[in-house]
C-alpha positions in Angstrom: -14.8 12.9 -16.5 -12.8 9.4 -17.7 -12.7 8.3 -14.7 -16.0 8.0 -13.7 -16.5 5.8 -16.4 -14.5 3.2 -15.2 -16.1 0.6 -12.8 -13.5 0.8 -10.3 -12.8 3.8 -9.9 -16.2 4.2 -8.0 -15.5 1.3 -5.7 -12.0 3.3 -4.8 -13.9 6.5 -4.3 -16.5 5.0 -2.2 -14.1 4.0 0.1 -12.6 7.7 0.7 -9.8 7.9 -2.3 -9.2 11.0 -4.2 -8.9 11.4 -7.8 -5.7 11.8 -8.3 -4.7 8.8 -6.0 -7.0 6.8 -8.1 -6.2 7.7 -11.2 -2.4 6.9 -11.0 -2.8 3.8 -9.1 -5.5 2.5 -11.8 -2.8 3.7 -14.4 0.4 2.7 -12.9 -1.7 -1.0 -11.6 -4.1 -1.1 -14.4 -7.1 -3.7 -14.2 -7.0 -4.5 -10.2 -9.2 -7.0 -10.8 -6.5 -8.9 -12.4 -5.0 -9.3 -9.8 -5.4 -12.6 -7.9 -4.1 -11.4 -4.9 -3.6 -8.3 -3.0 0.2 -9.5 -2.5 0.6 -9.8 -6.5 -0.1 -5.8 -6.5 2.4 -5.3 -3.8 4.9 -6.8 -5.4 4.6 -5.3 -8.5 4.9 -1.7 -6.5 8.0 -3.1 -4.8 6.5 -3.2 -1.6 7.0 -6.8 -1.1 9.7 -7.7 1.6 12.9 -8.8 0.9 16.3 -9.9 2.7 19.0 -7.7 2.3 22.3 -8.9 3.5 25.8 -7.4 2.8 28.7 -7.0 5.0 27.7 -4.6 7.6 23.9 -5.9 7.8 22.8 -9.4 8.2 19.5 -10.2 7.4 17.5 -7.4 7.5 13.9 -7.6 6.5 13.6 -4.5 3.9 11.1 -3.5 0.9 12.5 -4.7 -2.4 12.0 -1.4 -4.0 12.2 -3.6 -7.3 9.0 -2.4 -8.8 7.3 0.9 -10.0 8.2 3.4 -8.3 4.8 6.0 -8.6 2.7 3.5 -8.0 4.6 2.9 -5.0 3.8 6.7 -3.8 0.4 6.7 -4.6 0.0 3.5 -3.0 1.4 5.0 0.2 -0.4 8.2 0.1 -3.7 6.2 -0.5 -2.8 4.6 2.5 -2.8 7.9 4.5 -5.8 9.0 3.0 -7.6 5.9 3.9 -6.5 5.9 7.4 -7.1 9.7 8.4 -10.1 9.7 6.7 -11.8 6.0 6.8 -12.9 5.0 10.0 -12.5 1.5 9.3 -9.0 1.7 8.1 -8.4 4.1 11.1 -9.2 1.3 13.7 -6.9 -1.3 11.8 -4.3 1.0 11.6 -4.6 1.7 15.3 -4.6 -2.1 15.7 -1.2 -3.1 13.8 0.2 -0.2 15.5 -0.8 -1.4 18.9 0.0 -4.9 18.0 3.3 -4.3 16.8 4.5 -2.4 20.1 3.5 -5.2 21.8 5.8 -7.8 20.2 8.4 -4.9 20.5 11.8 -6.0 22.5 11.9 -3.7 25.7 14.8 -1.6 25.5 15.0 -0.6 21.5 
């Protein structure tokens, strides 16, 4: 297979990632090692966050959505993969969740 000839696809994959998660975010992201920065890959998904304000909302913190849209998805379900079947990523999943309802107002 292609894909196994590609140096990064085995770093992915040795993490827990399926194929077809790595292949379309090595072909909608390229080269991840050209990235700097994990934010600079975010950003070019669109999952960088933005201030939206308009007339009814005043700003709200939202994803800009301004980037490519599959590698978006596959970025997400990555995500899942990595957190129901990585142990690792399960505990820092189940640590951002915990942190985040504690800084939670009471009563939303």
């Amino acid at each position: 297979m292609l894909l196994s000839e590609i140096p990064m696809a085995n770093q992915l994959r040795s993490i827990g990632l399926g194929t077809i998660c790595i292949a379309a975010i090595l072909s909608g992201a390229g080269d991840l090692r050209q990235y700097g920065h994990g934010r600079q890959l975010l950003r070019m998904a669109g999952l960088n966050l933005a201030e939206s304000t308009s007339g009814k909302r005043k700003g709200q913190i939202v994803l800009s959505k301004r980037g490519d849209a599959t590698l978006r998805k596959y970025l997400y379900l990555a995500t899942l993969q990595l957190v129901g079947n990585n142990p690792v990523f399960r505990q820092l999943h189940k640590n951002n969740v915990q942190v985040k309802n504690e800084e939670a107002p009471i009563g939303i």
